[in-house]
C-alpha positions in Angstrom: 154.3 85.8 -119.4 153.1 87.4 -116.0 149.1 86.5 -116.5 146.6 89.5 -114.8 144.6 88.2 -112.0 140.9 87.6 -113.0 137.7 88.1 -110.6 134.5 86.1 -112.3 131.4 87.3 -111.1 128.2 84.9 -111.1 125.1 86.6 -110.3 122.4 83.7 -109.1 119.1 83.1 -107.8 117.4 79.2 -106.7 119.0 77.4 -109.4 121.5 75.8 -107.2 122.3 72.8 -109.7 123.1 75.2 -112.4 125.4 77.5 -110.5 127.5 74.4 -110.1 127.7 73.4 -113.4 128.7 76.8 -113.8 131.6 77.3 -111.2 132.6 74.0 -112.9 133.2 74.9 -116.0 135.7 78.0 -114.4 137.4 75.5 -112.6 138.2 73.7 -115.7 139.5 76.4 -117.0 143.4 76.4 -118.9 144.5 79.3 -117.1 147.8 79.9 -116.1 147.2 83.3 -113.9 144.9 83.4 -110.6 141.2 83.3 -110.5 138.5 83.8 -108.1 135.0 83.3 -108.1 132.5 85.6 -106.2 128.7 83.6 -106.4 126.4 86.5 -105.6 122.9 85.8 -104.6 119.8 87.8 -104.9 116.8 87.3 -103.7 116.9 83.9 -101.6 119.6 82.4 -99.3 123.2 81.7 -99.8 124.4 78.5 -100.1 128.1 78.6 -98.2 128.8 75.3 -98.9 130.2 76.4 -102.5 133.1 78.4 -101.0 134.0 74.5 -100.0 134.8 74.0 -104.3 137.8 72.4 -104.6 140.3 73.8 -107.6 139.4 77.3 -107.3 138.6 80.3 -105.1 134.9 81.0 -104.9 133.6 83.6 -102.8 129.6 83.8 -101.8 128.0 87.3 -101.3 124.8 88.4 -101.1 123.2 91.3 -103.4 123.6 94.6 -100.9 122.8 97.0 -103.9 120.0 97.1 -105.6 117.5 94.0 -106.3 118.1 92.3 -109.3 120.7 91.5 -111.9 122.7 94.1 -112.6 123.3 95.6 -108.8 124.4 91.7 -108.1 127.0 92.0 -111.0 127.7 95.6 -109.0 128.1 93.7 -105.4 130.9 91.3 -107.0 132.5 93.9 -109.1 132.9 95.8 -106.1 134.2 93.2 -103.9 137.1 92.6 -106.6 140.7 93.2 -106.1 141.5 91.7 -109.5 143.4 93.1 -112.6 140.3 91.7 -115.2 136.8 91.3 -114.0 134.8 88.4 -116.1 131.0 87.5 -116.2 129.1 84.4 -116.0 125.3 83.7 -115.5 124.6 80.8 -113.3 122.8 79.0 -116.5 125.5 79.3 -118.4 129.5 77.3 -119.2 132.2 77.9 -120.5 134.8 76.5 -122.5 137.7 75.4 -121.5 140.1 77.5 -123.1 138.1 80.6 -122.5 139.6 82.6 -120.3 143.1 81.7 -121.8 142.2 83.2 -125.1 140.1 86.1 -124.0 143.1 87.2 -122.1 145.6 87.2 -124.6 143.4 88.8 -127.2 142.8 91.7 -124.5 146.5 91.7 -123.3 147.8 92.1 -127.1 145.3 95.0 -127.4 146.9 97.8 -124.7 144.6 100.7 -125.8 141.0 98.1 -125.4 139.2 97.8 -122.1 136.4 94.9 -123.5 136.4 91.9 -124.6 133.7 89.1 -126.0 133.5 85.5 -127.4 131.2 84.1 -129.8 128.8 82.0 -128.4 126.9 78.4 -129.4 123.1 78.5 -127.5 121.6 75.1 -126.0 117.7 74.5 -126.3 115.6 71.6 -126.3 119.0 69.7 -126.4 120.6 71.1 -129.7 123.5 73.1 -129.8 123.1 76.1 -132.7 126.9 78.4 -132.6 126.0 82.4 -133.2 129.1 84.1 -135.0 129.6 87.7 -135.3 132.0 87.3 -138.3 134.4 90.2 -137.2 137.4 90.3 -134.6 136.3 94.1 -133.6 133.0 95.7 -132.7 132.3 99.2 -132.7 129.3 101.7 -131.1 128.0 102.0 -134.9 127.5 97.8 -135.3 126.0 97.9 -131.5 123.6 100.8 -132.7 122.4 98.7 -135.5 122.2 95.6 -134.0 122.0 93.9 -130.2 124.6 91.5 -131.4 123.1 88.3 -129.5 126.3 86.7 -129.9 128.0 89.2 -127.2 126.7 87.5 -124.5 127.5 89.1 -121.4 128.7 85.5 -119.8 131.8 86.4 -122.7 132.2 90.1 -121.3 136.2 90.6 -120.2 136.7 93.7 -118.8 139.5 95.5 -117.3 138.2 96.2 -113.9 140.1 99.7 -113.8 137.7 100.6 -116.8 134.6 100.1 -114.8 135.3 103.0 -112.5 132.9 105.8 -112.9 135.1 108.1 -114.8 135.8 105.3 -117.1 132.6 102.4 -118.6 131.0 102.8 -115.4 129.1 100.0 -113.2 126.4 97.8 -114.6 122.9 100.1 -115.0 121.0 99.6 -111.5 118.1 101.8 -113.1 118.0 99.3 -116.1 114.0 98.5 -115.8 114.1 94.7 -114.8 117.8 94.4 -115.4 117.0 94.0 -118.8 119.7 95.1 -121.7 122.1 96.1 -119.1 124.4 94.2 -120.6 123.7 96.2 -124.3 124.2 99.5 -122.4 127.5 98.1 -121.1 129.0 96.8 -124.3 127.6 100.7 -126.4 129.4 102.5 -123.4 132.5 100.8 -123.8 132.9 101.0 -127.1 132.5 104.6 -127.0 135.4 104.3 -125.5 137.4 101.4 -127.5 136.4 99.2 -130.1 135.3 95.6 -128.5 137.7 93.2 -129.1 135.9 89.9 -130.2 136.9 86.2 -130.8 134.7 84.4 -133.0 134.4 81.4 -131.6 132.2 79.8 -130.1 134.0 79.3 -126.6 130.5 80.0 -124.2 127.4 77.3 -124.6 123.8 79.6 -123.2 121.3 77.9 -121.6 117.9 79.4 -123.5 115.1 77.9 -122.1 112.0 78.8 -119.7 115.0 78.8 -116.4 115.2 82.3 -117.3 113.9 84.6 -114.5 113.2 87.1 -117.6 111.4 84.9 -120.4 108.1 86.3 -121.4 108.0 89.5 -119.5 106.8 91.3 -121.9 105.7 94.7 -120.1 109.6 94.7 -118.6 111.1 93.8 -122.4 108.9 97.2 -123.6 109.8 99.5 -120.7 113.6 98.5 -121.1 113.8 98.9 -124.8 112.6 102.3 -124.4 114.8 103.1 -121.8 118.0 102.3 -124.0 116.3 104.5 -126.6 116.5 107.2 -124.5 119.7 106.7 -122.7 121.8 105.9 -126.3 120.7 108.6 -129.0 122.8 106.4 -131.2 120.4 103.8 -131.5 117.6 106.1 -133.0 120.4 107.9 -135.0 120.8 104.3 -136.9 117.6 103.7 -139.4 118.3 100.0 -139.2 118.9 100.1 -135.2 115.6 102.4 -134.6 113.8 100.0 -137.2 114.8 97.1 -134.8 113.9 97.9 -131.8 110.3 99.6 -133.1 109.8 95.8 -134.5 110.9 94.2 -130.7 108.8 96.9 -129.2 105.7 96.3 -131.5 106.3 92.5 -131.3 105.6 92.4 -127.4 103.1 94.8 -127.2 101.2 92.8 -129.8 101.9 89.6 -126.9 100.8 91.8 -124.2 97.4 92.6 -126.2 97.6 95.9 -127.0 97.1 96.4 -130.3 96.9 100.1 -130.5 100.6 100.5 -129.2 101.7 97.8 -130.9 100.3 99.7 -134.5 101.9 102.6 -133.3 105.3 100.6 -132.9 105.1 99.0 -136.1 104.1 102.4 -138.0 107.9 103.8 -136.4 109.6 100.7 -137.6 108.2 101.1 -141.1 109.2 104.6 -141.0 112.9 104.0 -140.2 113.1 100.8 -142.3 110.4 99.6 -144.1 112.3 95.9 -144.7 112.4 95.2 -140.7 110.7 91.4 -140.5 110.0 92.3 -137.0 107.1 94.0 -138.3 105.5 91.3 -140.3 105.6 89.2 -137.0 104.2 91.9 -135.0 101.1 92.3 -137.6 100.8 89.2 -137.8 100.3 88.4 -133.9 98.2 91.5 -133.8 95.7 89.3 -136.6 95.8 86.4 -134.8 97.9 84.8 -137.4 100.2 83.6 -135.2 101.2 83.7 -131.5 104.9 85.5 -131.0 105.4 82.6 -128.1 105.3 80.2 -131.1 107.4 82.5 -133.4 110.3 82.3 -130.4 109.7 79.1 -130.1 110.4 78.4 -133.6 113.2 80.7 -133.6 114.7 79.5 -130.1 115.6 76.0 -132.3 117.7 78.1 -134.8 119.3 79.9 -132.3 117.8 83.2 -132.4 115.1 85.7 -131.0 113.0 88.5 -132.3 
């Protein structure tokens, strides 16, 4: 078997212990075919040294599109010359077997451009695995639902698909470069059903090391954002429901409880079972803080 060429793009920013970690786990991986690494920074100072890793090819840029993460994923995805173009965040590791896998799933599909992994997510020091239960996804399940568990440090691509005419590039204009990686996965499957294994071959680092925990004004702006750029989201009661319950949930955090009544009154509307809601209410009370409620839900794995 002739295996394709694959570029693996790691967007990073001062967490220089965890970007190794993360270039290690690529060099581990049971490939047979060629791999590079492009380490993109943004926002602080390149660290050279890395192109010095022994076992594989790694690349440093630094971010010449726009500021954050989605025009870093842009600068490496540019800078490609491989057949398949792979993500990884810098807090994140795979698998051994990852790449291997992914690859043959992808390559047995001629007619799919995407591909994804189930994923297990690490906090506080426990391990919880977050299965999708399918070996397809389609626009309709991504409508309804975010899918946590199509992470984008799983997302396979073929990097011909990424061309304008095709997928497209990551969203620059994604507020915060926030659910840039949900608009790529509902624009490709548009195009293709996803094709998903449903294992757990990616451990996710949740924790506060994200650049994006608790920003709740950015989580609001974004949300709306895909709700405007994917009519198919509001077309889906459940979907609509969701992301009214995520929308009322932060604004409650932010203090605004007028916005965050109006929220919840649109999430009723379209589905009058969303538990977002209840949380939302009850952080709007007083009841409860939504930091503890993530908290809570962090251990199991999850998120509002």
């Amino acid at each position: 078997m002739n295996w394709p060429s694959v570029g693996v793009v790691i967007p990073t920013r001062n967490r220089p212990e965890l970007v190794r970690k993360a270039i290690a786990g690529i060099r581990e991986q049971k490939y047979p075919g060629e791999v590079k690494v492009l380490v993109v920074y943004d926002q602080t100072e390149p660290d050279y040294l890395l192109a010095a890793t022994e076992g594989v090819q790694v690349l440093v840029l630094t971010n010449w599109r726009t500021s954050g993460l989605a025009g870093a994923r842009n600068t490496g995805i540019l800078a490609l010359d491989t057949e398949f173009v792979a993500f990884c965040d810098d807090d994140d590791r795979w698998q051994p077997d990852k790449l291997r896998r992914q690859v043959a799933a992808l390559l047995a599909e001629p007619d799919s451009e995407f591909a994804t992994c189930a994923i297990e997510v690490e906090y506080e020091g426990k391990c919880t695995p977050r299965l999708a239960g399918r070996s397809r996804v389609t626009i309709d399940e991504l409508a309804r639902s975010r899918m946590a568990m199509l992470h984008s440090s799983t997302f396979l691509i073929r990097r011909e698909a990424l061309a304008a005419e095709a997928i497209g590039l990551v969203a620059e204009d994604a507020p915060g470069s926030q659910n840039e990686d949900w608009d790529l996965l509902l624009r490709a499957s548009r195009r293709a059903p996803i094709v998903h294994l449903d294992e757990p071959l990616v451990r996710v680092l949740w924790g506060r090391t994200s650049h994006y925990a608790y920003e709740y004004a950015t989580k609001i702006s974004s949300l709306r954002w895909m709700m405007q750029r994917h009519p198919e989201i509001s077309g889906c009661r459940p979907g609509a429901a969701r992301v009214y319950g995520q929308l009322a949930c932060w604004s409650a955090a932010t203090g605004n409880r007028g916005q965050a009544w109006q929220f919840s009154k649109e999430a009723v509307r379209a589905n009058w079972k969303e538990p977002r809601t209840a949380i939302a209410l009850a952080a709007m009370t007083g009841a409860v803080k939504v930091e503890n409620v993530l908290s809570a839900l962090h251990k199991r794995g999850r998120g509002i």
